[in-house]
N, C-alpha and C positions, 0 to 999 in steps of 0.2 A: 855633408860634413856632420859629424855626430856633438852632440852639447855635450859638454862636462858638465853635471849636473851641480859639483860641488861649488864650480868655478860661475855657474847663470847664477846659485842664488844667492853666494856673496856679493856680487851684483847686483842683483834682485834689491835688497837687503841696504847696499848703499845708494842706488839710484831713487827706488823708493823712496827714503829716508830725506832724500836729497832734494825729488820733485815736491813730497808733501811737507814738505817745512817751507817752500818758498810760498805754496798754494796756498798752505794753512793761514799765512800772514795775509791772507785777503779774506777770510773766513772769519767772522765775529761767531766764538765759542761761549757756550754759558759753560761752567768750572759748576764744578761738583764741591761748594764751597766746605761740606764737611768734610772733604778729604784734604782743604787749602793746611797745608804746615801740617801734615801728617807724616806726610812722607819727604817731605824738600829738603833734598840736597844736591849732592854730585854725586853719580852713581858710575860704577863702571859694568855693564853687561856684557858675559859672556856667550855667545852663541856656538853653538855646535852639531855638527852634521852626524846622523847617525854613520857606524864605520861600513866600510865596503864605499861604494861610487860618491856615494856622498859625504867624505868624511870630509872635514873642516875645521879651524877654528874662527872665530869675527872676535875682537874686540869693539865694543861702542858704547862711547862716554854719551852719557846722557843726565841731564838735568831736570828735576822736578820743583816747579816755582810755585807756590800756593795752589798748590793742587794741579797745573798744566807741566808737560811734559816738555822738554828743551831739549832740540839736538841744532849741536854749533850757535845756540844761544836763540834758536827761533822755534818758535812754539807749531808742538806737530798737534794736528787734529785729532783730537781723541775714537776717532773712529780709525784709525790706523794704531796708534799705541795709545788706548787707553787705561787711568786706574782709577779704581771706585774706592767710593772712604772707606772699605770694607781690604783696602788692598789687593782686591780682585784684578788681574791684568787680561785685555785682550788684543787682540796683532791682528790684524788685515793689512800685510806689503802688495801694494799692485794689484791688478785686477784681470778680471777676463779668465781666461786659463794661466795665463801666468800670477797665481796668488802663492802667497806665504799664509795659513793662518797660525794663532796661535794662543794658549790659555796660558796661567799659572798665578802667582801670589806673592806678595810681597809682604813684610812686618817691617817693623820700623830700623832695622839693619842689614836685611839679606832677601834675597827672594830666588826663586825657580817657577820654570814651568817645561811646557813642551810647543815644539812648532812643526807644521807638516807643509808639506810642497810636492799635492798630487801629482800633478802636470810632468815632475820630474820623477815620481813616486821616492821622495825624501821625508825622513824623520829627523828630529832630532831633538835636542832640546838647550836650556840656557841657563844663565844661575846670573844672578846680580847682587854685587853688594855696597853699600853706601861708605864714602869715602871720607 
């Protein structure tokens, strides 16, 4: 049976999201305290599939608390969605052959970047902005 490449990594994407927030809550994280209150608020990110087999949209509300990252209110490991005081953002969803990575930037209103998903051979990229 063939994968819908769009349809595994919004998936990908929520499941992820899902297993490393529960995980993250048993993981004591040191915070990159120069970045605490840089960035903190409620953010909405938009994800998207480049177009042809992977095209897509995600919406995902996500929260940054003194510097740790919050989705549905529990703090994700920054080695999945991390930001540096510098506003640098990086993505690793999932593992193995099924990974999402991903780069881009945020300022203290908006951000972008790009994510890729070999496995499926997917591009695409995101934008977020604080609410």
């Amino acid at each position: 049976m063939p994968v819908n490449p769009s349809r595994a990594i919004r998936l990908m994407f929520a499941r992820a999201l899902a297993v490393v927030a529960v995980v993250a809550l048993a993981i004591p994280v040191a915070t990159d305290t120069a970045a605490a209150g840089r960035f903190d608020g409620d953010w909405k990110v938009y994800v998207y599939g480049a177009p042809g087999k992977c095209a897509f949209g995600y919406r995902l509300p996500l929260t940054i608390d003194d510097g740790d990252v919050l989705y549905k209110g529990r703090k994700v490991h920054p080695r999945v969605i991390g930001v540096s005081s510098a506003g640098a953002v990086a993505i690793q969803l999932g593992s193995g052959r099924n990974v999402v990575t991903g780069t881009g930037a945020l300022n203290a209103r908006r951000g972008s970047g790009k994510w890729s998903a070999p496995r499926f051979r997917c591009t695409g990229w995101w934008r977020a902005v604080k609410q």
